[in-house]
N, C-alpha and C positions, 0 to 999 in steps of 0.2 A: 133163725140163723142170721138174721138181717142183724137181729142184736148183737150177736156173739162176734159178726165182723167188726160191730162198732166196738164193741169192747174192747177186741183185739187192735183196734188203731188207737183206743184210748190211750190202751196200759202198751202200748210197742209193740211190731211184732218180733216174734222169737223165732229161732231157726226152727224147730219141728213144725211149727204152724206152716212156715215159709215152704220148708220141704211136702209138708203134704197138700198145699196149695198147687204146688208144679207137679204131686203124682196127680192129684182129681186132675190140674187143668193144662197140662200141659201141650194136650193137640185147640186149647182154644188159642195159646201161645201161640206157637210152631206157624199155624195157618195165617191169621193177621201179618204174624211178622213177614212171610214171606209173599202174603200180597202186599201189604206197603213195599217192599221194597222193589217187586217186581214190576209195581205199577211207576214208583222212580226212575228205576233202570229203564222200564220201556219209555218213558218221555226224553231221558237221554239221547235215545237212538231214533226219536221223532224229530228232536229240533233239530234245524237245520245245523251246519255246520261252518265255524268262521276260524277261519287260518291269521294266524297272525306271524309277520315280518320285522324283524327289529333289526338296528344297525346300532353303534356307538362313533358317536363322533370327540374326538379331541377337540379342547380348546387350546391350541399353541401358541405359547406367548411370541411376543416380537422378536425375531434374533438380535436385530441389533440389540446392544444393550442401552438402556436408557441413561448412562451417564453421557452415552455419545452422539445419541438420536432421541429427543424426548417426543414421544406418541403426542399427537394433537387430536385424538380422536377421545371419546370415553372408556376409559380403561375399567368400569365396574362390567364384568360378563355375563351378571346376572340380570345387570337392567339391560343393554346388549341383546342377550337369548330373548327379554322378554320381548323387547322391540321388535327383533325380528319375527319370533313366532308371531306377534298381531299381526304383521303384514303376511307373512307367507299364508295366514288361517283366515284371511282376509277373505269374503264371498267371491270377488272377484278371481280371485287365486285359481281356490278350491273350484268354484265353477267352472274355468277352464280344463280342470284337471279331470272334472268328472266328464267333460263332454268330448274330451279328446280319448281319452282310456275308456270310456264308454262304461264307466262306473254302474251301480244299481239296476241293471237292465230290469228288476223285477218287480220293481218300483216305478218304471217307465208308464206316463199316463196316470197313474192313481196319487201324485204325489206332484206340486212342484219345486220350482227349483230352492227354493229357499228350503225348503226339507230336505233335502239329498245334503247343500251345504251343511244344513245340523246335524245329519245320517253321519258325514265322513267327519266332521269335529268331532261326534261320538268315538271314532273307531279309530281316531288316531291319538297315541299317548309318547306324551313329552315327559321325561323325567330326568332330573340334575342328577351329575355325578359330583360330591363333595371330595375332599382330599381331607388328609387325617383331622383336620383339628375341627370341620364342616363347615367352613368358612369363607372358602373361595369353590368355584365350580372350577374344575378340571376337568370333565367331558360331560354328555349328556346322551341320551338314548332316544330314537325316532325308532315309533314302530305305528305299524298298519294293520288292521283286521280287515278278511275283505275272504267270500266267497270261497275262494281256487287260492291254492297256497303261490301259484305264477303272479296273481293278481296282487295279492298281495306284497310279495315281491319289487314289481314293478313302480308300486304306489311308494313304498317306502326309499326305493332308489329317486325317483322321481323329488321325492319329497326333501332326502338328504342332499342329494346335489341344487336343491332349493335356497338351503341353509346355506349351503357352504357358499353359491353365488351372492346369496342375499349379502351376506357379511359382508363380502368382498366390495359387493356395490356400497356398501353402505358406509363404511369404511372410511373408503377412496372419496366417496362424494362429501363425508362430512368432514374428510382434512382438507380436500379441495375448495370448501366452504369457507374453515379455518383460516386458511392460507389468503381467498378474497379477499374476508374481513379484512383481515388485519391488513391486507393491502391498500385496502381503501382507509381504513385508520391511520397509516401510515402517509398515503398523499395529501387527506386532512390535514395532519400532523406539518407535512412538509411546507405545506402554502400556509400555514399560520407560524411556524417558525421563517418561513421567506418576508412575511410582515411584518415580524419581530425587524426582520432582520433591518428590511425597509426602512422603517421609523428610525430605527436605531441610526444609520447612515445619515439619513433625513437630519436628524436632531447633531449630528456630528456636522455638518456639513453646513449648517446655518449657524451654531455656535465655536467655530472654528478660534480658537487659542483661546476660548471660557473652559473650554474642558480639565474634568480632573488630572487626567493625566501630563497635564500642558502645564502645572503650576509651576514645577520646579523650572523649566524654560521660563516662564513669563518673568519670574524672582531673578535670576537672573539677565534676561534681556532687561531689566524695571532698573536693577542695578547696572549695568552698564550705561542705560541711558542717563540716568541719572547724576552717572562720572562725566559723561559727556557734556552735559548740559552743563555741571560745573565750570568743566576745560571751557567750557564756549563762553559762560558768564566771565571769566578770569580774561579771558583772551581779547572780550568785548570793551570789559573796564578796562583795560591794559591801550587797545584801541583809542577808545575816548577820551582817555589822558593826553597817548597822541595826538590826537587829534586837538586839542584843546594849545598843548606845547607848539605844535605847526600852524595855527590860526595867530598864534601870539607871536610868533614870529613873523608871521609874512605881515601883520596888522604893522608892526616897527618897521621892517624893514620900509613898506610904504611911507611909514611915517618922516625915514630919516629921508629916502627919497623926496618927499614932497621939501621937507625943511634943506634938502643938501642944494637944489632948483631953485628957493628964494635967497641965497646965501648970494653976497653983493659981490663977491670974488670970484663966482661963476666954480671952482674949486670944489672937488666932490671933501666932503667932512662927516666926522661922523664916522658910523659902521662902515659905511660904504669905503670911504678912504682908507681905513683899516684893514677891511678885504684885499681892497687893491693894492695893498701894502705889504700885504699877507703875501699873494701871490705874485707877484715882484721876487721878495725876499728870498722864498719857495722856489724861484725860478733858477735866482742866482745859485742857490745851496744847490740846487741840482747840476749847474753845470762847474762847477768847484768838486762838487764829488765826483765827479768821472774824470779829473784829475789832477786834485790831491787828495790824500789820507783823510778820517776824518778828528787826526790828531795835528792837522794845517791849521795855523791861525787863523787864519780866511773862516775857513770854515768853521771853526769853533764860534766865531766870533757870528756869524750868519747865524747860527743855533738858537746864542741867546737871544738877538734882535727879535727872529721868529716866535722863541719862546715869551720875549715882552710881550712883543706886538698879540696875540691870544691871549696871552693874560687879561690884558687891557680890554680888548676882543670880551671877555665872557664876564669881566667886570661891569663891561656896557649894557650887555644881555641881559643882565641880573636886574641889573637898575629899572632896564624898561620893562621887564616884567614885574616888577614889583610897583610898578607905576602904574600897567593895565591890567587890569580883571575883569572886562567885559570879552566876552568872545567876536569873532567875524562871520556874519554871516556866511556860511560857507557856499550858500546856492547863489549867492554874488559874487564868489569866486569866478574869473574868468576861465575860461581852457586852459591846459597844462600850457606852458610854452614848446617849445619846440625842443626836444633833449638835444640840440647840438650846441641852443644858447646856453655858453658857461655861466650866466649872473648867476650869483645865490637866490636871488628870489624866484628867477623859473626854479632852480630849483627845488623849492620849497614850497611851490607852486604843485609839481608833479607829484611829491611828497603827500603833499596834503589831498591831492583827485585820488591817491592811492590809497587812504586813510580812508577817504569817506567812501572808496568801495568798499573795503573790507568792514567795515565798521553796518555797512549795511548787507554783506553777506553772513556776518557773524548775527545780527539782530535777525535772518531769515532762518537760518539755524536754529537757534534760539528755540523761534516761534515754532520748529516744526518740532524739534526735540520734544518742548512743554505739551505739543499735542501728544507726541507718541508714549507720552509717561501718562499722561491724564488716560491715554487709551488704555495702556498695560493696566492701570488701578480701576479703572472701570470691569476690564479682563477679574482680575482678582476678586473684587468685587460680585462678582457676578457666581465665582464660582462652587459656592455654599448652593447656591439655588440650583446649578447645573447638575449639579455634581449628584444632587437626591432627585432632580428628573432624571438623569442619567440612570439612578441606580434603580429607579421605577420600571425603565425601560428594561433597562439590562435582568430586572429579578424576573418580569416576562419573558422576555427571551433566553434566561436558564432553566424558568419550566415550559417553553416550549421546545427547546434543546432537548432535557432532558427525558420527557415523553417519545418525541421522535426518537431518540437512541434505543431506549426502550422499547419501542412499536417496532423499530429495525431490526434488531436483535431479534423479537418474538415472530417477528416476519420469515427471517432467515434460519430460523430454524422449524416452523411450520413448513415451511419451503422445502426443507428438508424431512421431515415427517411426510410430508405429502410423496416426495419420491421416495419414500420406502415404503408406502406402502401403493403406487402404482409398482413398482418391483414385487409385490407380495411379499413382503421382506418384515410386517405387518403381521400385530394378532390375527392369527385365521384359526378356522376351522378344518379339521382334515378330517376325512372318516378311517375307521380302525381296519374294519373289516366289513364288503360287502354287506349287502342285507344278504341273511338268510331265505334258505327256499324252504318252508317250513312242511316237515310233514306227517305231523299229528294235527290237529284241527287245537285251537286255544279255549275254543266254545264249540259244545260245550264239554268239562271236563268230565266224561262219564266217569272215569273212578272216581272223583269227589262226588257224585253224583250217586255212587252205589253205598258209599258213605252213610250219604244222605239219608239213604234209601232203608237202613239198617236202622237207622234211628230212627226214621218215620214207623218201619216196621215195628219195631221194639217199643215203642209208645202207642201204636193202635194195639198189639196184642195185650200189653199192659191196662189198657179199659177195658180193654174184652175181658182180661182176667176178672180185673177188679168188679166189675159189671154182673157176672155170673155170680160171683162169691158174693156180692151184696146180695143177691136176690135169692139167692140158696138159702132155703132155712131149714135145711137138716145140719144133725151131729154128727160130726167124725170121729170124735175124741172123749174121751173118760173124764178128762177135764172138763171138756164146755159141757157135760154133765152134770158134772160136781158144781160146776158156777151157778146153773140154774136151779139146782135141787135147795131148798133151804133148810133141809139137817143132815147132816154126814152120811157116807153107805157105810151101811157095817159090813155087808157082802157086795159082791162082785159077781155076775155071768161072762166066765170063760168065751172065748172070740169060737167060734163055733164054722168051721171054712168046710165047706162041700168038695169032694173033687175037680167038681165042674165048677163051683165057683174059682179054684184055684188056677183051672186050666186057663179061667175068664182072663184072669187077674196077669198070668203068664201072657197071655196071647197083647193083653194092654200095653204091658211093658215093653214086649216088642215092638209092637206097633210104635208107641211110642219112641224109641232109640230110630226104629227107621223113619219114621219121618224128621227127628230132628238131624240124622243126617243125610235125608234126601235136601231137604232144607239148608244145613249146610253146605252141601256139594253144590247146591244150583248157587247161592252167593257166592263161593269162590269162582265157578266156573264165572258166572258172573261177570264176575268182579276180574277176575284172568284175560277175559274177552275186550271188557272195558280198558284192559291196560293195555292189552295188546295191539290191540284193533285203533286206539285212540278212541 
């Protein structure tokens, strides 16, 4: 019979073979199957049992909007969650958490504490919630496996209000950090733009009218001084002419003086007489004018005499000036005379001390003017060189300007970040809805478990079949006769059934139908229990 199995898996099996496999074997079926799975379902209701608690928490973005408050914090929520979950799953956490809520009592002594830490990492599950496109987290789920479905509970609460403070701290403390920083970048910033600024002063302050901006003054003050010193060159020569004209005269006048003193008639001659002649003449015409016309003979006649007498007068001048061209020492000039003495020579005395002051204020002028032009061109001069340290300084101190304004701005709006989210005005975490009080056990799940139980069944009874069938070597059938015979039947023996073998055959088939559904009735009942019961 061992052969005719093999055959039959050789060549496929066919349904009548199939079907008379399940009448011979169907209580070796029936039996296996419903201790496999009996022996499943009772290890369901042996393990212990663990309750599990879940909550959902939102991730809410900022209210403010970010065109008006930009976050200084890290806005990815997936690195965010994950940061957090290390800390809260942290030994230190979790160990308080077990020793306060009196975690694993049943583990107490056999175990330490670094195990219990791994025990509740095990039992507690984090999972992201994605939004349509799965690309941002929009909320996440905290749940707890633990003993008592209360225990449970508590752990999950515990845990979620863990999250939601952690955030908060975490938050706060890294815009509050933000905000430092940059405060201290910013006073950095402030004392190296205050050096800028230093230098910059410093280097103004020491090239005072070399500066760029000073040119177009300097061009101008450069030309006026320049008109100046002209006026004063023109005014000088114009001086020293005089001066030259009043030496030459007071040189003659001595002259005729000394020659009118050796003259044998004691009689002044010369200019001098002519003066006196002058002012005689002068004297008359003046008191003839206060009364007669000056259409009176008298007077007319006084006019021309006066008018000779100067003629003659500037005739003589000519002479002697064209006689001398050496000048008079003028620092052997004596004192002015005295301005009441009417001679001409004091007068020309006075003339000429007047001469040689201006002539010597005009030469100090001068002097100072050509310094202040030499100065200004020195100025000008200078200012190619100034004007590109200037611009060395100045291109420092626009990128230290520029940075501080920069740093200010980022400052004053971190500043601002920072107090929204000590306001909690800030991405936070909210929770949806409590944790659950759970109460079906999560482990273990006897109906998946009766499942199980069914297919464990169904594959032990399945080698029991196959088992027996291999090791059967009787014939059932006309055919596995025909296979082994090696020449055709020409006749056939009719099937030949006794009373009693038929009653046999009745009573199997009963049997049969009742055990496959006592066997069913106990897996649903089962299985009903399992659902029910948790």
């Amino acid at each position: 019979m061992a052969e005719d199995f093999e055959n039959q898996e050789a060549g496929g099996l066919n349904l009548p073979y199939l079907l008379g496999v399940a009448r011979r074997r169907h209580m070796m079926f029936l039996i296996p199957l419903l201790a496999g799975w009996l022996a499943v379902w009772a290890v369901s209701w042996v393990l212990p049992s663990r309750y599990r608690s879940e909550t959902e928490i939102l991730v809410e973005q900022p209210t403010m909007p970010k065109d008006y408050v930009t976050p200084n914090v890290n806005d990815d929520t997936q690195d965010r969650l994950q940061s957090t979950t290390q800390k809260i799953l942290s030994r230190a956490r979790l160990a308080h958490i077990i020793d306060r809520m009196k975690l694993y009592p049943d583990l107490a002594g056999s175990v330490n504490d670094d195990e219990k830490v791994d025990r509740m990492r095990k039992d507690i599950d984090i999972a992201l919630v994605h939004n349509g496109q799965g690309n941002e987290v929009t909320a996440f789920t905290v749940s707890f496996s633990a003993a008592t479905p209360r225990m449970a509970q508590q752990v999950t609460s515990e845990l979620t209000n863990l999250f939601i403070d952690e955030n908060l701290e975490t938050r706060q403390k890294q815009s509050e950090n933000t905000t430092k920083f940059l405060e201290d970048q910013l006073e950095t910033a402030r004392k190296s733009l205050e050096e800028q600024e230093e230098k910059i002063r410093q280097f103004k302050g020491q090239h005072v009218g070399e500066l760029p901006t000073q040119l177009a003054s300097n061009l101008q003050i450069l030309g006026g001084l320049q008109s100046q010193l002209q006026a004063e060159e023109d005014a000088l020569n114009t001086a020293k002419q005089q001066r030259v004209y009043l030496e030459t005269l007071v040189n003659q006048y001595r002259t005729l003086q000394g020659s009118s003193k050796s003259s044998a008639s004691g009689a002044p001659v010369g200019l001098p007489a002519i003066d006196a002649e002058l002012d005689k003449l002068k004297s008359q015409l003046a008191d003839f004018s206060s009364r007669y016309t000056d259409r009176h003979p008298d007077v007319r006649k006084l006019k021309e005499q006066i008018a000779k007498e100067e003629k003659t007068r500037d005739q003589i001048i000519a002479g002697m000036q064209a006689k001398s061209s050496a000048p008079v020492d003028t620092d052997a000039l004596p004192e002015p005379a005295d301005p009441r003495d009417p001679s001409p020579l004091a007068q020309l005395q006075g003339q000429l001390h007047a001469n040689k002051l201006e002539v010597a204020n005009r030469e100090h002028s001068t002097a100072e003017l050509k310094a202040k032009i030499a100065d200004y061109q020195s100025r000008l001069n200078q200012e190619p060189v100034r004007e590109q340290q200037l611009s060395d300084l100045t291109r420092g101190y626009d990128q230290s300007k520029a940075n501080y304004d920069e740093l200010l701005k980022k400052r004053n709006d971190s500043a601002m970040a920072t107090s929204m989210e000590l306001l909690q005005q800030g991405g936070r975490f909210r929770m949806v809805d409590p944790p659950n009080l759970p109460t079906k056990p999560a482990f273990p799940n006897r109906l998946k478990f009766c499942g199980i139980g069914i297919g464990v069944g169904v594959m032990l009874g399945l080698v029991v079949v196959g088992t027996f069938e291999f090791l059967d070597d009787r014939i059932y059938d006309e055919k596995e006769l025909q296979e082994l015979l090696p020449v055709p039947v020409m006749s056939e023996i009719p099937d030949m059934v006794s009373p009693a073998d038929q009653e046999k055959r009745e009573r199997r088939v009963w049997l049969g139908w009742a055990t496959a559904a006592v066997v069913s009735f106990t897996i649903l009942a089962g299985s009903a229990i399992s659902y029910l019961r948790g």
